[in-house]
N, C-alpha and C positions, 0 to 999 in steps of 0.2 A: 079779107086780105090781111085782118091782124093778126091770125094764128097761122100764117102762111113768115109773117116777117120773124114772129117768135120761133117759129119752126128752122128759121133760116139763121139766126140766129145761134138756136143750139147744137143747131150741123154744123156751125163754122166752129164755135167753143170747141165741139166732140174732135173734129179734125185736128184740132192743136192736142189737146187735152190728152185723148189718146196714146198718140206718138209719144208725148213727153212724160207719159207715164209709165211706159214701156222702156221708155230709155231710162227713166230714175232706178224702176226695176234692174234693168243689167245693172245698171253702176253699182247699186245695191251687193247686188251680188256678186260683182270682180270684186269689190274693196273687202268681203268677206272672206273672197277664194287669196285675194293677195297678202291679205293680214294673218290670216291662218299658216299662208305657205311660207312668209318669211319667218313667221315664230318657229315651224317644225324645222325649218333650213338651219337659222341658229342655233338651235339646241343639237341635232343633230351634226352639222357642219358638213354636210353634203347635198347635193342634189335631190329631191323629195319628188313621187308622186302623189295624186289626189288621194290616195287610199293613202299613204302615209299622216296626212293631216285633214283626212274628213273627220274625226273627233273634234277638230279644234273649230273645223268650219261650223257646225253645228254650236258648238256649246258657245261660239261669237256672236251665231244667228241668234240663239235663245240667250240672249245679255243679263237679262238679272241672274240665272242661274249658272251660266258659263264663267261669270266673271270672279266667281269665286273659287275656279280651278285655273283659270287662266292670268289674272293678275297676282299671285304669287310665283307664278314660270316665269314671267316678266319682269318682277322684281329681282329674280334672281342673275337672269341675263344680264340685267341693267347694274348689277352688284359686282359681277364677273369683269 
């Protein structure tokens, strides 16, 4: 009955766990799709679809090497 409680156990963990992994995921990924689209919005100053700022969504995803094309646009906005 002790590997039945251990068992019980780690299906309840997994049922949280799961879920809230899945949701960290999305969040994850809207604050990369929103942080990307407001950047090409400002520079551009209109309306943007995904293909307008999927360069930027990517080079946010990949952070140590994006940040080196992405925080000089930034600086510049913030200049402006």
């Amino acid at each position: 009955s002790g590997n039945n409680a251990a068992g019980g156990t780690v299906g309840i963990l997994l049922l949280f766990i799961i879920p809230l992994h899945l949701f960290s995921m999305f969040c994850m990924f809207y604050l990369l799709y929103f942080v990307s689209k407001t950047i090409k919005t400002v520079e551009l100053k209109r309306s943007v679809t995904f293909s307008d700022f999927v360069g930027e969504f990517f080079m946010i995803w990949f952070f140590p090497i994006g940040v080196w094309f992405i925080q000089p646009r930034i600086n510049k906005i913030i200049s402006n």
